[in-house]
C-alpha positions in Angstrom: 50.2 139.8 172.1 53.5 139.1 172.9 53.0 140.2 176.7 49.8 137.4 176.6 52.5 134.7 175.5 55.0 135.4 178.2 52.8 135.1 180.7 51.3 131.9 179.4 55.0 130.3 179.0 55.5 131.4 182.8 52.4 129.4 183.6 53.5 126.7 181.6 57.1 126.2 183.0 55.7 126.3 186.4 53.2 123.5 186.2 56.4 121.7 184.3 58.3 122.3 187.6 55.7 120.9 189.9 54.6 118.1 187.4 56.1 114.5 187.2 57.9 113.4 184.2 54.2 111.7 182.7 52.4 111.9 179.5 50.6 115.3 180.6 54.5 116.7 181.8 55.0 115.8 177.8 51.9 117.5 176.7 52.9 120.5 178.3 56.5 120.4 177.3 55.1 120.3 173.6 52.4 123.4 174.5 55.8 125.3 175.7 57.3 124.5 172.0 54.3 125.5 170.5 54.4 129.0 172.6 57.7 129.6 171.8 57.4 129.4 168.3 54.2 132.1 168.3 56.7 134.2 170.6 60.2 133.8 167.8 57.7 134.8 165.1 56.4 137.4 166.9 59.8 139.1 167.8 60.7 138.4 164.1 58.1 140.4 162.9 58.8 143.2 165.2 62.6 143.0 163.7 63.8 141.9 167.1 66.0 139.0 165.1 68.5 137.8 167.6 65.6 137.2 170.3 63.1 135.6 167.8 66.4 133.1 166.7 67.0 131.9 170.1 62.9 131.3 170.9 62.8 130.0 168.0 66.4 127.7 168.6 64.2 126.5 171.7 61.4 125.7 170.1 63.2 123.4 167.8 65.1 122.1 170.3 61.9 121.1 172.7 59.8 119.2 169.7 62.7 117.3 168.3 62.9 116.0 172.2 58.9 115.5 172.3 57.6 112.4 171.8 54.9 113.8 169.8 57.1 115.0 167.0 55.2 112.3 164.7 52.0 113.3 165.2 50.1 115.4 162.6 50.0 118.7 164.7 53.6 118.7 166.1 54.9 118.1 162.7 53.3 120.7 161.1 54.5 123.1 163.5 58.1 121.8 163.5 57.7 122.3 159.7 57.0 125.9 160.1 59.8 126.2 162.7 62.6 125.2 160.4 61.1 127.1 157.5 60.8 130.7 160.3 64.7 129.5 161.1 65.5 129.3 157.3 64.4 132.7 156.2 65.8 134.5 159.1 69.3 133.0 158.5 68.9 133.9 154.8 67.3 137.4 155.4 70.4 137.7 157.0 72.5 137.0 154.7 73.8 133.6 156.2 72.1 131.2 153.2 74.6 128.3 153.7 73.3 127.9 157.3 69.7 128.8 156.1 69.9 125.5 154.0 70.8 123.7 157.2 67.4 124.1 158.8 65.5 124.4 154.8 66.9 121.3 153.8 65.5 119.4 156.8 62.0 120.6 156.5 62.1 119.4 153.0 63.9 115.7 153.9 60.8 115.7 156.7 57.8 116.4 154.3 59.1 113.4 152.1 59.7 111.2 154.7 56.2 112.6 156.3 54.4 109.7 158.3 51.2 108.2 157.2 49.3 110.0 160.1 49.9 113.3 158.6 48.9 112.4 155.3 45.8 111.6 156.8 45.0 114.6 159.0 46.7 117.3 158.5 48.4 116.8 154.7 47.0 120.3 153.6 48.7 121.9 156.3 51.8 119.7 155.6 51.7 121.0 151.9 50.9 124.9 152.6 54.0 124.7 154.9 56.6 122.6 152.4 55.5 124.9 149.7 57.1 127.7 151.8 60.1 125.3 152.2 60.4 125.4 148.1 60.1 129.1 147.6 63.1 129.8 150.3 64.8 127.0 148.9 64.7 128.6 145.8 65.7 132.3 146.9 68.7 130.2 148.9 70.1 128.5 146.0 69.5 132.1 143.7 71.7 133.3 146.2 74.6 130.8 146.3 74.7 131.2 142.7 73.1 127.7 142.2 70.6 128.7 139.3 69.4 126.1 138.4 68.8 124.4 141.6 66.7 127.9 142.4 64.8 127.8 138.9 64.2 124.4 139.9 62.6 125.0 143.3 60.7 127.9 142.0 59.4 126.0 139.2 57.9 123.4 142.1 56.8 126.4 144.0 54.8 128.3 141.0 53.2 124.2 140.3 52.1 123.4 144.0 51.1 127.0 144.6 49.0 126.6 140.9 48.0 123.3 142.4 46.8 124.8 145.7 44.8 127.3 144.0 43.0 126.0 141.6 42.3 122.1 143.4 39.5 124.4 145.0 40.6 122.6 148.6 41.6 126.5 150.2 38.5 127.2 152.4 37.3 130.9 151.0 38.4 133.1 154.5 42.0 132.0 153.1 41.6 132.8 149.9 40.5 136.3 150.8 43.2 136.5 153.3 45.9 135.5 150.9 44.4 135.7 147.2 45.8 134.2 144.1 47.4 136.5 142.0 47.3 135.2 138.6 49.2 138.4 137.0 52.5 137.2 139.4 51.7 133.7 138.5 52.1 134.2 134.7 55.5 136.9 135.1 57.1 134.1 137.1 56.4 131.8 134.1 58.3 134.6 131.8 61.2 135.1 134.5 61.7 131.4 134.2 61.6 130.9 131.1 64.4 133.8 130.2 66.8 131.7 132.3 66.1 127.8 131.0 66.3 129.9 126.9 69.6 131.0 128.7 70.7 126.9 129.5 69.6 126.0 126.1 66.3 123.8 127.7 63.8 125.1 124.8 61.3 122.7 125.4 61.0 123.5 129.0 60.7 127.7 128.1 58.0 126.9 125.7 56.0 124.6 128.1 56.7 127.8 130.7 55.3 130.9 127.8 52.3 128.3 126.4 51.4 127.7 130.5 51.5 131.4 130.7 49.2 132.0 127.9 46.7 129.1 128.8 46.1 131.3 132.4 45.9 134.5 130.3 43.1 132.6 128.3 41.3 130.2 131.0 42.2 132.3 134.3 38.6 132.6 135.5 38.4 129.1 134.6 40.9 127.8 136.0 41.1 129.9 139.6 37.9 131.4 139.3 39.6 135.2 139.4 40.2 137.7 136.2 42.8 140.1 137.1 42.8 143.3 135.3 44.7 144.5 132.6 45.2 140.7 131.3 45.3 141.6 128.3 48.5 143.9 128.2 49.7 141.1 130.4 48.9 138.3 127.7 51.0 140.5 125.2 53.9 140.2 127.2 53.9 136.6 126.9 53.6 136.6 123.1 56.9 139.1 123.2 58.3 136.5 125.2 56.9 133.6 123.0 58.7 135.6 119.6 61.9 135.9 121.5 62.3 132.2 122.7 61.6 130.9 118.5 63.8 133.9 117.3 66.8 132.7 120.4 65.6 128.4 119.2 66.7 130.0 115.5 70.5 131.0 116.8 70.5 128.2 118.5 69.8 126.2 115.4 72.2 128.5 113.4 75.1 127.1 116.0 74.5 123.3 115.7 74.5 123.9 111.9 77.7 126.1 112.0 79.4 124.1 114.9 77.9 120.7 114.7 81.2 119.7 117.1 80.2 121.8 120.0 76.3 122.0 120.0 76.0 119.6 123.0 78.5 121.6 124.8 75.2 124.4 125.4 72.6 122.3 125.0 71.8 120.5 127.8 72.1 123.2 130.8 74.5 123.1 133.6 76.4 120.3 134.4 78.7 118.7 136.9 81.9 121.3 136.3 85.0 119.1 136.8 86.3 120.5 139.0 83.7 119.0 140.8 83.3 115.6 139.3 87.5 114.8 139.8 86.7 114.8 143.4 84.0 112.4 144.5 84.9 112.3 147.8 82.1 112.6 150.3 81.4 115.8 151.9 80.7 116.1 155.5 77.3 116.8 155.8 75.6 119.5 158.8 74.8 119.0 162.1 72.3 121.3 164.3 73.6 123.6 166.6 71.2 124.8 169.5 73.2 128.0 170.2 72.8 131.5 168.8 74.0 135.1 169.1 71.4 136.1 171.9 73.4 133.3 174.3 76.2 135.9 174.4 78.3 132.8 175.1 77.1 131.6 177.7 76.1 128.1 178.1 71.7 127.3 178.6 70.7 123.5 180.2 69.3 121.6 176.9 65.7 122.2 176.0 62.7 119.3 176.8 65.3 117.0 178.7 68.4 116.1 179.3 68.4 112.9 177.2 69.6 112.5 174.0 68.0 113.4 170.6 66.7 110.5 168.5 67.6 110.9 165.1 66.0 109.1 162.6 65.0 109.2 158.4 62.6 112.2 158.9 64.8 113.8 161.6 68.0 113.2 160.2 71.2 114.1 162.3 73.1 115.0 159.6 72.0 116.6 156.0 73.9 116.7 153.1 73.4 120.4 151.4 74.9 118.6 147.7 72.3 115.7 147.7 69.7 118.5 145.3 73.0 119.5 143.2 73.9 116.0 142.4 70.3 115.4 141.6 70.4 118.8 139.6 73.4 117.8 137.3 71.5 114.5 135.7 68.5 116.9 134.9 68.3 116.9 131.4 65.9 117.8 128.6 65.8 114.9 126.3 67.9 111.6 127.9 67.4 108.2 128.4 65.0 107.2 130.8 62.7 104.6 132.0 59.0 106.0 132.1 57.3 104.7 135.3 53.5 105.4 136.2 53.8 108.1 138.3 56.4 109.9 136.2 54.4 109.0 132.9 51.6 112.2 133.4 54.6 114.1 133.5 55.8 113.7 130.1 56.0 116.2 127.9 54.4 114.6 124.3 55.7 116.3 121.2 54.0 114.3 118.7 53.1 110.6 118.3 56.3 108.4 120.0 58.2 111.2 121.0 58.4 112.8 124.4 60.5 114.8 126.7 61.1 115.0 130.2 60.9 118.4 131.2 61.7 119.9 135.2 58.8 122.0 134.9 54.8 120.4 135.4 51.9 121.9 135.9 49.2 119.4 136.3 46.1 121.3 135.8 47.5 123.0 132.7 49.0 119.8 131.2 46.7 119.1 129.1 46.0 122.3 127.3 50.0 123.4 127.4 50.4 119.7 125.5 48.2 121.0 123.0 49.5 124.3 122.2 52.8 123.3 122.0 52.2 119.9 119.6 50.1 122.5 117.1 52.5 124.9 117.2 56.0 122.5 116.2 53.7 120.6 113.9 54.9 121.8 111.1 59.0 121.6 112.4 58.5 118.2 112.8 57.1 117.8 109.8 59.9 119.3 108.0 62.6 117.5 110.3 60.8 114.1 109.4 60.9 111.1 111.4 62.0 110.6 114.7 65.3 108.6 115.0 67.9 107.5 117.7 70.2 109.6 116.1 69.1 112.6 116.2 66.4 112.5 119.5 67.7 110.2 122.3 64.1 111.1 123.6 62.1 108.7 121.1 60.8 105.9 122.2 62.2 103.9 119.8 66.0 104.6 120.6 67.9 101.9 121.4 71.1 101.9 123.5 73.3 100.5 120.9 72.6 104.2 119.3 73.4 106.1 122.4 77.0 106.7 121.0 76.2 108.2 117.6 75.5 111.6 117.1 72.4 113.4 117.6 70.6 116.9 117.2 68.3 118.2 120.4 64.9 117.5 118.7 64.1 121.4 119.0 66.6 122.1 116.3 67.5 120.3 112.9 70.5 121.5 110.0 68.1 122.1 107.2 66.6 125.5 105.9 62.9 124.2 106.1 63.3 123.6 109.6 65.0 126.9 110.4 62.2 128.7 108.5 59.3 126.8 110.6 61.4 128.1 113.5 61.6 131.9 111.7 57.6 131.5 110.9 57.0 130.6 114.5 58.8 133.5 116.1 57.7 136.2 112.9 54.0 135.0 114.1 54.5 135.8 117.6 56.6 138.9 117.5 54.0 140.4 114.8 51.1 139.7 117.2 52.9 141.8 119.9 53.2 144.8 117.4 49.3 144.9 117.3 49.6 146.3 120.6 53.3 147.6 121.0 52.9 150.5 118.9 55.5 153.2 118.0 53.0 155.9 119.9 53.2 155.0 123.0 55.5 151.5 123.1 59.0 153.0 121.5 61.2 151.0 123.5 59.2 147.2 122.9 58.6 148.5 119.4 62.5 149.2 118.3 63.0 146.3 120.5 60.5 143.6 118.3 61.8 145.2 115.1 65.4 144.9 116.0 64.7 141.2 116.8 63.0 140.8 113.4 66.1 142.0 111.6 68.2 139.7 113.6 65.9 136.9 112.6 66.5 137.9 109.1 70.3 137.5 109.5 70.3 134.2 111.5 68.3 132.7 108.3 70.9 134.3 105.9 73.1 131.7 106.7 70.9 129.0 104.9 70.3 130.7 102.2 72.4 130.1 99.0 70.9 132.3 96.5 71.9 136.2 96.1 68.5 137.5 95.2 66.8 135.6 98.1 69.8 137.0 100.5 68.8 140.8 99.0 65.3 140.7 99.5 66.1 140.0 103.2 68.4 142.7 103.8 66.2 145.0 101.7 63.7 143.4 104.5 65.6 144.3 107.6 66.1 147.7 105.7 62.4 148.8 105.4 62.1 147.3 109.1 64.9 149.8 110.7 65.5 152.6 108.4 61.9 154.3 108.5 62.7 154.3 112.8 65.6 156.8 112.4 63.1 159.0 110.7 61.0 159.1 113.7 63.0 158.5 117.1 64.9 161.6 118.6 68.5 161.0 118.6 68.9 162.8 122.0 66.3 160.8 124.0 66.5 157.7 122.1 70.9 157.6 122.0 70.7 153.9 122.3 68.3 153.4 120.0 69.5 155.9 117.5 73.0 154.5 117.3 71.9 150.7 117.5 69.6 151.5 114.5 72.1 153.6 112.6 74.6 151.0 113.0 72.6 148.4 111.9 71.2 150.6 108.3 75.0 151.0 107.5 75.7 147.2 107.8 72.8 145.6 105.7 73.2 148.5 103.1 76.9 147.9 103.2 76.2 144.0 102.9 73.6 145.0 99.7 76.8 146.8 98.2 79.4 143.6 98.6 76.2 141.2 97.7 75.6 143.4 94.7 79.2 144.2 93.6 81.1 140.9 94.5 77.9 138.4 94.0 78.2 137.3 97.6 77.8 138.4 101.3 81.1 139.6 103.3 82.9 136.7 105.2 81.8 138.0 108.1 79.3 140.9 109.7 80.4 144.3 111.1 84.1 144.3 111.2 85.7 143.1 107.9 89.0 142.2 107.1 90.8 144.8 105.0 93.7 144.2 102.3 96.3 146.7 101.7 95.6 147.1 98.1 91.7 147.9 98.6 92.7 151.1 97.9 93.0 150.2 94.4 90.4 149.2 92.4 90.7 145.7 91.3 87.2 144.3 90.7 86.1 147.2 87.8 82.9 146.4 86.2 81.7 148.1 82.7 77.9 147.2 83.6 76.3 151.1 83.6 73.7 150.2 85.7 75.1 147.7 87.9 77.6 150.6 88.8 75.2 153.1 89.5 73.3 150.6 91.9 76.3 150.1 93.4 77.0 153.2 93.8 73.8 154.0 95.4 74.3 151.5 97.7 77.5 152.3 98.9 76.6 156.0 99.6 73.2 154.8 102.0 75.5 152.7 104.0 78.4 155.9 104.1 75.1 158.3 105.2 73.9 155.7 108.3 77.6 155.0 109.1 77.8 159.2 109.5 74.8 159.6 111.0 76.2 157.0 113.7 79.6 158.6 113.5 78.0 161.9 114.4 76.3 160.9 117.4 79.3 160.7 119.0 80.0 164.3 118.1 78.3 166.8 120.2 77.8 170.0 118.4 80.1 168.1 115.3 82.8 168.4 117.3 85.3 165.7 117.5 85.8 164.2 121.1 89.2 163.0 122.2 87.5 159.5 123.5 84.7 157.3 123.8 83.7 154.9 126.0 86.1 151.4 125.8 82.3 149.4 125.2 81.9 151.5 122.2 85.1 152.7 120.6 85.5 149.5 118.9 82.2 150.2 117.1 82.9 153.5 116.2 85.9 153.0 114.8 84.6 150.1 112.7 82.5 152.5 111.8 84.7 155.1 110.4 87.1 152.5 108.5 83.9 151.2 107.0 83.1 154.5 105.7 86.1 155.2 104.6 86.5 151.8 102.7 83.2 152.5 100.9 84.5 155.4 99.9 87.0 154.8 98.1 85.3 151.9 96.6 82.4 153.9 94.1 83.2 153.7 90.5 82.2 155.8 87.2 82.1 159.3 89.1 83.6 162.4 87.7 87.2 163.3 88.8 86.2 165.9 91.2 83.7 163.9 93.2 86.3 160.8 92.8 89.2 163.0 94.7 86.5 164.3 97.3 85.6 160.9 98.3 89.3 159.5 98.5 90.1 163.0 100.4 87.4 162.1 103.0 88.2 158.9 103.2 92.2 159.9 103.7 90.4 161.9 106.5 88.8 159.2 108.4 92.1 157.2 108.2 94.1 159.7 109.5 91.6 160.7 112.2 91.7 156.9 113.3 95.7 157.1 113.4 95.1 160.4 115.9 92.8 158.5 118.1 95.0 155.2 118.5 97.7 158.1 119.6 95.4 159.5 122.0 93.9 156.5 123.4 96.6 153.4 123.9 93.9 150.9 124.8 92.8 150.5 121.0 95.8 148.3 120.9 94.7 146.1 123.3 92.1 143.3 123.8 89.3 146.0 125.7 89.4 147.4 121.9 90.4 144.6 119.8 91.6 147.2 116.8 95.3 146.6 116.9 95.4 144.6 113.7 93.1 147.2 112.2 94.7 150.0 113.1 98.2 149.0 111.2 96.6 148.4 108.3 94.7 151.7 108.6 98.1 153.3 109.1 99.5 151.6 105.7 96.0 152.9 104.0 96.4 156.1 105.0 100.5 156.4 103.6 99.0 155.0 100.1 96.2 157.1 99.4 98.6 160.2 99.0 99.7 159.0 95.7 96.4 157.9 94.6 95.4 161.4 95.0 98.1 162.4 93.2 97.5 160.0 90.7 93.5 160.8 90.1 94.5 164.7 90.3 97.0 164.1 87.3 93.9 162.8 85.5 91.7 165.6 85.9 94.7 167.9 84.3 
């Protein structure tokens, strides 16, 4: 093939030699373009780079000269020209000048003249969809994520668009089929990063897309992949986890109202950036490349001049996207024109969003799904008002100033639990299918979210017996799991679950002892005098439930603690990411030790003893391993007071062993 194109741009440059400068000389001059295009992609594909850049350099170089360069064919080919020049340089690892040649294919297709709407706008669309998707794996890769998500967003719509318009003649279809199972993971990978920027309303359009293909794929494309339905079960995983991250998130704006807004809204301008708003000097094209070996070649098509113009700009501006980027937002004041109007994301009567993400086929049924789904949130959060959703239609801009709530979130317990409900609905729907047998790491994974759930709503919830039948919740959830995973090929797992036991029984002893939750989860503040036994209750029963609780939490903290101990063994050190953990762990167990009332002198001295034990192993392991002090650890305060435990509980001993006599 590529021997058939040489010749034919032999034959080519020869007539060109003998031919006058005349409309046919132009003809052919444009044929030569066209032929050195074939022959760049062809050395591309045989990995001959540096060749295929500088036939492709010429290529570009001879149709921005041609006066044809308007006209439906020439266009389309000086589309696919920049896009071959694009993903070479950023196969290469050269994005920033990949962007020079991406960015003008895209500032071409917008500025596209009526003629190639007319004959060739297909062609013009297949290409500037190919434009999007390396625009999006350029920006991935200058660590602009959200200009990527963006672009891949437009890429997943117009490719949607493209397949499902029924336009594609059916020899391209079978050439390059639809494949609805990447389709729908693409929704889930983009939705994980717009959860990540706080856009909730644009991840839930994204996961209810995804399961309107799962449901209507033949429908909708005309194609029904296989295994859908394991596929349609990783979108309701995906579904549980946005409502159980939208329930954090809701947790914060309640805990923090000051610094909600902070995270809600995505990336923004940093300020670094906005303090300078001086203009950037923009790119230029450069018709030389690595094959020239330096040497100078005669220009390409003529010796005149280039004319530049609004679809073949001299210069582009790499920022113009970025700046467009940083005023995407959610929910924000806007005026709704008519072709921006279909685009509207409609949460319930007079309120809507403007989201980055559309899919127009799916519109309609996405709309649906998510509006019968939030139903009953918003009918919990009540009425739509400036003040809390600058989205309704009724703000005004003499309310811009006051402050508002993102209208995926409110402060109130009935809205969190519509939240809770949403995410418990999805999450349980997964297990159906994620069983233990088969599905251990999903399974732990669900269940560990569940748990977690459990504890964001904790913080709404005022009344002890309502917080213990949660715990006791997340308890039945992850306790029975211990019992069934094997701690050597499960050691993630196994210490994750472990961990977590200890805490909520731990949390059941201080709800059940003190009459309210610990200030704060996992590592707890510590008094010197906690050695002493200052809160003494005379209740029988009460004690002995205490008690019982306090020695679960001790047994998950050791079984943690142990897993750490090859053959029961101590080790000198563990990992910096964990040692924090595990020493929590061991002054937690300690703690609750010494804490157990009403038991006989002998046990009483055997659980100060251990808990002496654990002290003074911590002290041995802050000697042995310097970094506890510091901020990899975070223990330094802990660790003095563990030292001032450990030189009381001598006496204590002493004290109790007097008793016994």
């Amino acid at each position: 093939a590529r021997e058939m194109l040489e010749i034919s741009v032999k034959h080519i440059e020869s007539f060109l030699a003998d031919e006058d400068d005349n409309s046919v000389a132009d003809r052919g001059r444009e044929m030569l373009a066209r032929l050195l295009l074939f022959l760049g992609k062809n050395l591309y594909f045989c990995e001959e780079v540096p060749q295929a850049e500088k036939y492709l350099i010429r290529s570009l170089e001879r149709y921005l000269r041609s006066p044809f360069r308007l006209e439906p064919e020439p266009f389309c080919y000086i589309q696919d020209v920049l896009n071959q020049l694009g993903m070479l340089w950023c196969n290469r690892g050269g994005h920033s000048e990949g962007m020079n040649f991406l960015r003008r294919a895209q500032i071409m297709y917008t500025n596209r003249p009526q003629a190639v709407r007319f004959h060739c706008e297909q062609r013009a669309e297949d290409n500037y969809t190919l434009t999007m998707f390396y625009l999006a794996q350029a920006y991935g890769a200058l660590q602009k994520s959200s200009l990527s998500a963006r672009f891949c967003a437009e890429t997943m719509s117009r490719q949607l668009e493209s397949n499902s318009s029924g336009q594609r003649p059916q020899e391209v279809k079978e050439k390059d089929p639809f494949d609805c199972k990447d389709w729908v993971r693409n929704c889930c990978a983009l939705s994980d990063f717009f959860v990540n920027e706080c856009m909730f309303w644009t991840s839930e359009y994204l996961l209810h897309s995804a399961l309107v293909m799962c449901d209507r794929c033949v429908e909708i494309t005309g194609i029904k992949p296989e295994n859908l339905n394991e596929l349609r079960v990783e979108v309701l995983r995906d579904m549980g986890g946005l409502y159980a991250v939208r329930l954090k998130f809701a947790r914060t704006c309640a805990q923090n109202p000051e610094i909600w807004e902070q995270v809600w809204r995505g990336e923004r301008k940093k300020e670094d950036d906005a303090a300078n708003d001086e203009p950037r000097p923009g790119k230029k094209l450069s018709f030389t490349c690595a094959a020239d070996r330096g040497q100078t070649r005669p220009p390409e098509g003529g010796a005149g001049e280039i004319v530049w113009d609004d679809v073949f700009p001299e210069v582009v501006h790499l920022e113009d996207e970025e700046a467009a980027d940083n005023r995407l937002a959610e929910e924000e004041e806007f005026e709704v024109d008519a072709a921006d109007k279909e685009r509207l994301l409609e949460l319930r009567d007079g309120e809507r969003v403007r989201l980055p993400v559309h899919f127009r086929s799916l519109h309609e049924h996405t709309q649906q799904r998510i509006r019968r789904a939030n139903a009953k949130f918003f009918e919990q959060r009540g009425p739509c008002s400036p003040s809390t959703v600058s989205a309704c239609s009724s703000a005004g801009a003499e309310d811009t100033a006051r402050p508002r709530m993102p209208s995926c979130v409110d402060q109130s317990f009935e809205t969190a639990r519509e939240i809770f409900k949403l995410a418990s609905y999805f999450f349980t729907h997964a297990l159906d299918t994620y069983v233990l047998d088969g599905w251990v790491t999903e399974h732990v994974r669900i269940l560990q979210e569940l748990a977690t759930m459990y504890r964001t709503l904790q913080f709404w919830e005022k009344d002890p017996k309502r917080s213990a039948a949660m715990l006791k919740r997340r308890a039945r959830m992850l306790c029975p799991c211990l019992e069934q995973l094997s701690p050597k090929v499960y050691v993630a797992f196994w210490r994750q679950l472990s961990f977590s036991c200890a805490e909520i029984w731990q949390e059941l002893y201080e709800l059940k002892a003190n009459g309210k939750l610990p200030a704060s989860h996992g590592k707890q503040s510590i008094a010197v005098d906690d050695a002493e036994d200052e809160n003494i209750t005379t209740d029988v029963k009460q004690i002995a439930r205490c008690n019982e609780l306090a020695k679960q939490s001790i047994k998950y903290y050791t079984i943690f603690i142990d897993s750490y101990h090859p053959d029961g063994k101590t080790v000198d050190r563990v990992d910096t990411d964990h040692a924090n953990t595990y020493l929590t762990a061991k002054l937690n167990r300690a703690r609750l030790r010494t804490k157990m009332q009403g038991l006989s002198a002998d046990d009483n001295i055997e659980g100060h003893s251990l808990a002496l034990q654990d002290y003074q192993d911590m002290i041995a392991y802050g000697q042995r391993n310097q970094e506890v002090f510091t901020d990899a650890v975070g223990m330094g305060q802990e660790m003095m007071l563990v030292q001032e435990m450990a030189a009381m509980l001598p006496s204590k001993l002493a004290r109790l062993a007097a008793k016994r006599r």
